[in-house]
C-alpha positions as CSV (number, residue, x, y, z in Angstrom):
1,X,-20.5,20.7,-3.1
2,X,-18.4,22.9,-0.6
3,X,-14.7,21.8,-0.3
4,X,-13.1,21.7,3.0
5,X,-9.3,21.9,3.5
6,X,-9.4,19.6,6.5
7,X,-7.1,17.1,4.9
8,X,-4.3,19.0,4.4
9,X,-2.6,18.3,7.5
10,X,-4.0,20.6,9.2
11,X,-2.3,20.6,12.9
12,X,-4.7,23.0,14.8
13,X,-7.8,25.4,15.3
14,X,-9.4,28.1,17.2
15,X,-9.3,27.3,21.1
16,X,-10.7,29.1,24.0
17,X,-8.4,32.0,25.2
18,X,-7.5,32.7,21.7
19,X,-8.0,36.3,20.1
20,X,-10.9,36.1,18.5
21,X,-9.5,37.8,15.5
22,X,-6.1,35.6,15.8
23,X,-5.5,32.8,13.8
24,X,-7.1,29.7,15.1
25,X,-5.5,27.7,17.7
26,X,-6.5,24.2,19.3
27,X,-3.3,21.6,19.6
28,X,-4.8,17.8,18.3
29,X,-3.9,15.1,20.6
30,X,-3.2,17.3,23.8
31,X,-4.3,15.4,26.7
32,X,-2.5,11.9,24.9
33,X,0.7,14.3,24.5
34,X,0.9,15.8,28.0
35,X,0.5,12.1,29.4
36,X,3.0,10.7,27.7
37,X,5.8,13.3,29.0
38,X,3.8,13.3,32.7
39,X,5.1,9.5,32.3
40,X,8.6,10.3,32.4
41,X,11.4,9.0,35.1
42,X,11.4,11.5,38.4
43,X,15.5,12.5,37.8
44,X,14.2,14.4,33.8
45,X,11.0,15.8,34.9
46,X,13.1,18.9,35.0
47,X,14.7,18.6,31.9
48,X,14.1,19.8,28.5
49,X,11.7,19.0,26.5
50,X,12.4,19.9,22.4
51,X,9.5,20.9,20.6
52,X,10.4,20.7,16.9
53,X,7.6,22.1,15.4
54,X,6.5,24.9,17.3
55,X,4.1,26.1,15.3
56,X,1.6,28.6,17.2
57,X,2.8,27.4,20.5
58,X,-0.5,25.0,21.8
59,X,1.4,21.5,22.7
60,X,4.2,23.7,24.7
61,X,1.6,25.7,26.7
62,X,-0.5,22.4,27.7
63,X,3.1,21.0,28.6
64,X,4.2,23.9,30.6
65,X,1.1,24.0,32.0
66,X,0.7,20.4,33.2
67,X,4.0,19.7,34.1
68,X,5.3,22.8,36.0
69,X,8.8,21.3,36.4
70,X,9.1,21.0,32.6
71,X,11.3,23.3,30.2
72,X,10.9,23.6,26.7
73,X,13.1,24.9,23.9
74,X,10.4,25.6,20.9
75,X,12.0,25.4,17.6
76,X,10.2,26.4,14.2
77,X,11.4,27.3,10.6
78,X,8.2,29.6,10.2
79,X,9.3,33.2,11.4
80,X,5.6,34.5,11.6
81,X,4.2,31.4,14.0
82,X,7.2,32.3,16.4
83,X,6.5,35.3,16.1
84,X,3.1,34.7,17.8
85,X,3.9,32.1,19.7
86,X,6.1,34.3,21.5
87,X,3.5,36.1,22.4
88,X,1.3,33.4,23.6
89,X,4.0,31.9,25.9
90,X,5.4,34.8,27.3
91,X,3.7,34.2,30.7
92,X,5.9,31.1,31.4
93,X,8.9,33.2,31.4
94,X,12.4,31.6,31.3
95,X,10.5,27.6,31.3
96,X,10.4,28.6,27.4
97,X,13.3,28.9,24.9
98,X,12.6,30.2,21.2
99,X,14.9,29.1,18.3
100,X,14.4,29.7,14.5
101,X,15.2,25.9,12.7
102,X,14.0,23.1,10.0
103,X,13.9,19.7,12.0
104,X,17.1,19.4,10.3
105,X,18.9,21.7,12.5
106,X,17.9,20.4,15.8
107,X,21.2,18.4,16.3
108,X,22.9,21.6,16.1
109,X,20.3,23.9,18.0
110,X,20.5,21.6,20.9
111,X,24.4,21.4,21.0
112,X,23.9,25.4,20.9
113,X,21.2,25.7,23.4
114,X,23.1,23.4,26.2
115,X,20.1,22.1,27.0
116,X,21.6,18.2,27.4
117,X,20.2,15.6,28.6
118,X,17.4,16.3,26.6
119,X,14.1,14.7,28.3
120,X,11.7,15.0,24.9
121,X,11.3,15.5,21.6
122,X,7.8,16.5,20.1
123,X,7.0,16.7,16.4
124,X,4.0,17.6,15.0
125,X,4.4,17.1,11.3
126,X,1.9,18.9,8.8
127,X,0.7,22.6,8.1
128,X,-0.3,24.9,10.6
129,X,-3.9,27.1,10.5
130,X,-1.7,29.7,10.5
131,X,-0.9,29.1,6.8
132,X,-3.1,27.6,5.6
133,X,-5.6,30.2,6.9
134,X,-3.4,32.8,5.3
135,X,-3.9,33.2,1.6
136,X,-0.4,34.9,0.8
137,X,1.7,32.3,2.0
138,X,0.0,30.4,-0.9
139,X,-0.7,26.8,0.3
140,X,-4.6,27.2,0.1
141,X,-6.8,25.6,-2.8
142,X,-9.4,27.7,-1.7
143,X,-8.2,31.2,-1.5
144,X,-5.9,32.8,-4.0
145,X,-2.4,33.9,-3.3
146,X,1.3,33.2,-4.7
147,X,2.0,30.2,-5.3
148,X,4.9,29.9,-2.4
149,X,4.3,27.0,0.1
150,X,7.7,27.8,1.9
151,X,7.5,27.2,5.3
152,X,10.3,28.6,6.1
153,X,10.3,31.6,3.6
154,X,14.5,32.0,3.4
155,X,14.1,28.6,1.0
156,X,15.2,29.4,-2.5
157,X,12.7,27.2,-4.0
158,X,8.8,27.7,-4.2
159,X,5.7,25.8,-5.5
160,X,5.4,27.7,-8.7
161,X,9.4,27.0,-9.8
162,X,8.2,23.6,-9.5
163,X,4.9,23.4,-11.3
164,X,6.7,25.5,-14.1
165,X,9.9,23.8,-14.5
166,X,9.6,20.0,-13.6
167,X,9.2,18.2,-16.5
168,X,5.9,16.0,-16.7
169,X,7.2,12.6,-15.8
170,X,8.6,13.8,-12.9
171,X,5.5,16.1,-11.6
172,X,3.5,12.7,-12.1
173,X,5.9,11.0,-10.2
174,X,5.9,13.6,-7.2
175,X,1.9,14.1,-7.4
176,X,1.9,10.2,-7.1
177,X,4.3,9.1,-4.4
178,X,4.0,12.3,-2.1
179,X,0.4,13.0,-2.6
180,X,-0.9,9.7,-3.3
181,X,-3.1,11.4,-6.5
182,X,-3.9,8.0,-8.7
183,X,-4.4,10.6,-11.6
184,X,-1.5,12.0,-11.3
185,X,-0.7,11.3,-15.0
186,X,-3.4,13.1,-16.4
187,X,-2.7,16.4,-13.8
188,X,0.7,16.5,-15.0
189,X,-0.2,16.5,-18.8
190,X,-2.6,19.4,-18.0
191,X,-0.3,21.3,-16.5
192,X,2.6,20.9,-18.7
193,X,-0.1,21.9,-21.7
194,X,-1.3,24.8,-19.8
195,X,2.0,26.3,-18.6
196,X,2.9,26.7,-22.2
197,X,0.5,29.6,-22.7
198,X,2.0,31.0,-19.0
199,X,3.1,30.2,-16.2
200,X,1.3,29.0,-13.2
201,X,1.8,31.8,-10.1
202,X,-1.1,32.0,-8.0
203,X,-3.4,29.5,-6.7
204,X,-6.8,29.1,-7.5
205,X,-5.8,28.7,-11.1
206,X,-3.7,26.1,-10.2
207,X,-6.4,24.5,-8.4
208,X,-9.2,25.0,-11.2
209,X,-6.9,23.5,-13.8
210,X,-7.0,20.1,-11.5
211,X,-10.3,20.1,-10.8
212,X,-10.9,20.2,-14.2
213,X,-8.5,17.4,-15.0
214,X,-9.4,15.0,-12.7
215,X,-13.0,16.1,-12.2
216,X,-15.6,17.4,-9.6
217,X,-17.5,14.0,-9.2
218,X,-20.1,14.1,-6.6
219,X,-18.7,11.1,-4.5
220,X,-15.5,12.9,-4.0
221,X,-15.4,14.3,0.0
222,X,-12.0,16.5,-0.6
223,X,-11.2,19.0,-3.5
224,X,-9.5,17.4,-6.5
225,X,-6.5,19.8,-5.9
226,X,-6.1,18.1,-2.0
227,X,-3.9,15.4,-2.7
228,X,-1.3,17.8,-5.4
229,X,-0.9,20.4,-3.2
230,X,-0.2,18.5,-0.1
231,X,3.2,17.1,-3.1
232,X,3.6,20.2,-3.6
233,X,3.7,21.7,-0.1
234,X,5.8,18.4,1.0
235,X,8.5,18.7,-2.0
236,X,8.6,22.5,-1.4
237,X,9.5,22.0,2.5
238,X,11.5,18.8,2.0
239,X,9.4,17.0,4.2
240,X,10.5,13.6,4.4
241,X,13.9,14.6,4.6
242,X,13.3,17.1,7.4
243,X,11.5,14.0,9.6
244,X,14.4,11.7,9.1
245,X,16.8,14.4,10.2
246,X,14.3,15.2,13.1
247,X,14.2,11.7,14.2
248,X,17.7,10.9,14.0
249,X,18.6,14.3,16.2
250,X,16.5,12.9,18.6
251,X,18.1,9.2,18.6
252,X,21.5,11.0,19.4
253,X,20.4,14.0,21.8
254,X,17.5,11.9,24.3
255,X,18.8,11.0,27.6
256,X,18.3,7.4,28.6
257,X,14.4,7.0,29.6
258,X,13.8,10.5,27.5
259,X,10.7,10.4,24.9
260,X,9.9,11.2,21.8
261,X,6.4,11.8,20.5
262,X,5.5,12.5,16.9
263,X,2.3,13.3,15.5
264,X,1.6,12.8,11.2
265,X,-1.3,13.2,9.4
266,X,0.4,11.8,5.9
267,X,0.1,7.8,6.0
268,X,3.5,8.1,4.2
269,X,5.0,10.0,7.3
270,X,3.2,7.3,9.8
271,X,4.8,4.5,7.9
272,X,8.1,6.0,7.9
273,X,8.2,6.8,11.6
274,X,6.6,3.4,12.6
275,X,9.6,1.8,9.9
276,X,12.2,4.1,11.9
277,X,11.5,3.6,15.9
278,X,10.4,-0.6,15.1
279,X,14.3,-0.8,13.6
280,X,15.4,0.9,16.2
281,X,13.5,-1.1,19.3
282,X,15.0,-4.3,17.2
283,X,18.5,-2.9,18.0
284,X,17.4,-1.8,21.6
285,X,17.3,1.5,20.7
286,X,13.8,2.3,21.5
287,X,10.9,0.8,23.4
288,X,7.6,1.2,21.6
289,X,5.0,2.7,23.7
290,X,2.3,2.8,21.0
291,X,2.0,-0.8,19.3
292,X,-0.9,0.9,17.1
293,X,-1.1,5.1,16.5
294,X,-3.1,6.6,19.1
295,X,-5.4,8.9,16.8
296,X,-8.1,11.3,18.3
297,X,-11.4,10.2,20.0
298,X,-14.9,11.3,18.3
299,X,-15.5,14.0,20.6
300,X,-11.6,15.7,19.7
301,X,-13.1,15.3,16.2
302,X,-16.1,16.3,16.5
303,X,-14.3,19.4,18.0
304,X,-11.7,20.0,15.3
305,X,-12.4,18.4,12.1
306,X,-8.8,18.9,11.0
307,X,-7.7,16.7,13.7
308,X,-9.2,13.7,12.2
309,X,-6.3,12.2,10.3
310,X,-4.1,12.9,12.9
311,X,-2.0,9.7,14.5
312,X,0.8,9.7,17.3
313,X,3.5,7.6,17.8
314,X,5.2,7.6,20.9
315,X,8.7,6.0,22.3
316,X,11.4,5.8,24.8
317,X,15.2,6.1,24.7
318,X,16.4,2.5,26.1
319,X,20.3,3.4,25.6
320,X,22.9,6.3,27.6
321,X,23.9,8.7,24.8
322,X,27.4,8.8,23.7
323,X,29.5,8.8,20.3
324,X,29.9,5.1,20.4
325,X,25.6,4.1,20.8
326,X,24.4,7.6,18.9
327,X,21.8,6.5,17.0
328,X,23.5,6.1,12.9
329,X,22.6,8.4,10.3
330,X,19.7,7.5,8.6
331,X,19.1,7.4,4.6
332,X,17.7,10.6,2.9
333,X,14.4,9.3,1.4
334,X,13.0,12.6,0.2
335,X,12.9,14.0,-3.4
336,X,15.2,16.5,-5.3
């Protein structure tokens, strides 16, 4: 059987225009994106939109492109994808703002940026082609490299200090509720047996040693090792505290009739933003403008495979911003 990595959140692929030695590039959900912000009130068509997750730059350019009174400020914690998606959005001049950040920062970046009354938010939650495609940033089953998974590579901690100094119950605990691996038991055992003879630091031995544990059935349509790396990647990252951050910032920063639009491809992720904006349109916070996740249409996934777990959520800021509505803090749901 050949294993495919297009379950691992994979947020976008090769697209006309790209270099055809570049990484590939091909935003998921663009046309339901741009539509949503095309929707907003006359008086912040000419605001700022927030992009939060950057990434290679594809939602922003079909944005700027679409909208031509639309601003964005692109924000990223990956130092490399800005790096190209400079590049790539250099044409639209001052309509683009770059800024190095985690989700968790964009309360701060904004107040910095004096870019108020924000219009949008846009998240696109998940790992980009860019590293997955790129063995040394080590968050491929398929290709061997470190054992990193950072993101944002000025993180202290990396895949490998977890794998090789969790203890077992709470690797099974992490493979289980962030990864949603019902073996996740038995991978745990294996790998606190193995690590005893040495550590784990690259990869593909990682990946063998689950495959082995939990087995290479013939049913199976993703690689044994799908479900513990995406833990992995999402303790490494912090990513359910970075979305909770994200989508408090924008609760506090959106100007009345502003939007926010966020697109998961982890069912935990799509639960917790669909929790998050329905308790806040029972408080009038928010209106819902997706009862049900829009999720992309056969020929989108016939397109780009990795789009096919993708799902967006979209909303709208009901109340003016100020210190006495902002939006409270919400609770930290993310693992040590």
């Amino acid at each position: 059987m050949v294993w495919t990595e297009g379950s691992m959140q994979t947020r976008s692929m090769r697209g006309k225009g790209d270099d055809a030695g570049g990484p590939r590039h091909v935003p998921v959900l663009a046309r339901e994106v741009v539509a949503f912000f095309a929707a907003l009130p006359r008086e912040l068509q000419e605001g700022w939109i927030v992009d939060g997750t950057l990434g290679l730059g594809g939602h922003t350019a079909e944005l700027l492109d679409a909208l031509p009174n639309a601003r964005v400020l692109g924000v990223d914690q990956d130092e490399q994808a800005l790096t190209v998606a400079k590049e790539r959005l250099a044409r639209f001049g001052e309509r683009v703002r770059f800024a190095r950040g985690r989700m968790s920062e964009l309360d701060e970046l904004v107040q910095r940026e004096a870019i108020e009354p924000v219009a949008g938010f846009l998240f696109d939650v998940g790992v980009s082609s860019l590293q997955l495609d790129e063995a040394t940033r080590g968050f491929s089953f398929q290709a061997d490299g470190p054992l990193d998974m950072r993101m944002d590579r000025s993180r202290d901690r990396n895949a490998a200090d977890i794998v090789n100094r969790w203890d077992e119950s709470d690797l099974a605990d992490l493979f289980y509720y962030e990864g949603e691996e019902t073996r996740a038991r038995v991978v745990a055992r294996a790998i606190v047996d193995a690590r005893r003879q040495a550590p784990f630091l690259r990869t593909l031995p990682l990946a063998d040693l689950i495959a082995r544990a939990i087995g290479r059935g013939g049913h199976q349509k993703i690689h044994p090792a799908t479900r513990v790396f995406q833990a992995l990647r999402r303790a490494v990252n912090e990513e359910g505290d970075e979305l909770l951050e994200g989508l408090s910032a924008a609760g506090k920063r959106l100007a009345e009739g502003g939007r926010l639009v966020v697109i998961s491809f982890h069912s935990l992720e799509d639960a917790e933003v669909k929790q998050r904006l329905s308790e806040g349109a029972a408080r009038g916070l928010w209106k819902l403008l997706t009862k049900k996740p829009v999720v992309p249409g056969r020929d989108e996934v016939r397109a780009n495979p990795r789009s096919r777990s993708a799902r967006l959520r979209a909303a709208e800021r009901l109340l003016p911003i100020g210190p006495e509505r902002a939006t409270r803090p919400l609770s930290q749901g993310g693992r040590p």
